[in-house]
Structure formats: structure tokens, C-alpha cells
Phi, psi and omega in degrees: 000136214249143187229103174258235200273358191231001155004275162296339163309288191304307164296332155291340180286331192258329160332313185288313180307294184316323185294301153024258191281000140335271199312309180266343175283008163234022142309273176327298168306262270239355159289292158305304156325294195308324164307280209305314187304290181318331194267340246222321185279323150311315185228053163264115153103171185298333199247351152101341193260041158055059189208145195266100179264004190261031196253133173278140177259125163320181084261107178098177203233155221262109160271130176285316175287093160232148176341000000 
């Protein structure tokens, strides 16, 4: 890169780009999340309706001391 009387143009210009491609890969990243949360809040537990049905409940009490 050859650096003349516009220099400073030409690094504002490339500057401009990057901020750019900023802008939109964390559009996308802020996309993918909002996808990963919903998908993630969606097929929690068997039945999909976002509550954890695979946890077993005890009943009745555990004896630690036995015979």
C-alpha cells in the first residue's frame, strides 16, 4: 500500500469498512443468541413446554442406616 497526500482519507475509509462488518456480524451474533435462548427454552424436558420433566421426585424417605 502505497501512502500519499490522502492517506488519511484512505484509513478513514477502511475504518468505515470494519466498523461495517462490525456492526453486522454482532446484528447476526445478537440474532443467534436470541435463536439459541428460544430453542434452548423450548425443548427443555420431555414435553417441550420448557420446564425440566426428567427430574425424578423422591417419595417417601431414604433411609441412609439399614440392617
Amino acid at each position: 500500500m502505497k501512502i500519499g497526500i490522502n492517506w488519511h482519507l484512505r484509513f478513514r475509509e477502511e475504518i468505515k469498512v470494519y466498523k461495517e462488518e462490525l456492526e453486522l456480524t454482532q446484528m447476526q451474533l445478537g440474532i443467534a443468541l436470541r435463536k439459541l435462548k428460544k430453542y434452548e427454552n423450548n425443548n427443555t424436558g420431555s414435553t417441550g413446554n420448557g420446564k425440566d420433566n426428567n427430574v425424578i421426585k423422591l417419595s417417601g424417605r431414604i433411609y441412609t442406616k439399614r440392617d
